[in-house]
C-alpha positions, 0 to 999 in steps of 0.5 A: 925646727926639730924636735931637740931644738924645740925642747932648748926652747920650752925648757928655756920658758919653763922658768918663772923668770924666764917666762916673764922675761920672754912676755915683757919682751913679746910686749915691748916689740919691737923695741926691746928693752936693755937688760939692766931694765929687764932685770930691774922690771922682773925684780932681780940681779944683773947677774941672775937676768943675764943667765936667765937671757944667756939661756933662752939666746941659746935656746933661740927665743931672745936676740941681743943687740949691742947699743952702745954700751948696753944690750937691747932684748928682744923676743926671737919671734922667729924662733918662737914661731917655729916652736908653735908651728912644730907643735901644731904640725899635722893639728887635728889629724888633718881636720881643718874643722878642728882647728879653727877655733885654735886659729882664731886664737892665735890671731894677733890681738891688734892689728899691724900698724899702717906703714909698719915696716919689718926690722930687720 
C-alpha cells in the first residue's frame, strides 16, 4: 500500500453513507449483501447506492460479484487491511510497549469458526 492509495480509501469511507455501507458489509462477511438491499438497508436510491459502491471499488474497499442477475457486496478486507497496516507502519517508534493496548483492540471480537474456510 502507498501513500496515494490509502488516501482513495480514507476518502472513500469519509462519506456518511459510505461509511455505513462499508460497516454493514464488515458485518455481513462473508456473505455480502446485493445492492439494492444495501441501498434499501441505508436508506437511499439504487442510483446514489451504486455511486457510493463505484467509489469505494475504486478505492479498494468493497468487491462486487455478479450473481445472477444482482451484484453481491462485500468488504474488501484485504484492502482495508493494508490501510491499517500503513497507517501503523513504524507504531510507537519501535516501541512494542506502546502498542499493546492498540493490539488488543484490534483483535477480532469473535473467535473463527471451527472449519471456517477462506472464500476465495
Amino acid at each position: 500500500m502507498d501513500e496515494s492509495k490509502t488516501i482513495a480509501a480514507l476518502a472513500a469511507l469519509a462519506q456518511p453513507t459510505r461509511l455505513q455501507t462499508f460497516r454493514l458489509l464488515v458485518e455481513r462477511e462473508p456473505e455480502g449483501v446485493p445492492a439494492g438491499e444495501l441501498a434499501r438497508l441505508i436508506g437511499v436510491p439504487q442510483n446514489t447506492m451504486s455511486t457510493h459502491l463505484s467509489i469505494m471499488a475504486n478505492a479498494g474497499m468493497v468487491i462486487g460479484e455478479r450473481q445472477s442477475r444482482s451484484i453481491i457486496y462485500r468488504a474488501d478486507l484485504e484492502g482495508f487491511r493494508s490501510v491499517m497496516l500503513y497507517l501503523l507502519q513504524n507504531c510507537c517508534g519501535g516501541n512494542a510497549a506502546l502498542c499493546v493496548p492498540l493490539i488488543a483492540d484490534l483483535t477480532p471480537c469473535c473467535p473463527p469458526k471451527e472449519g471456517a474456510t477462506d472464500r476465495t
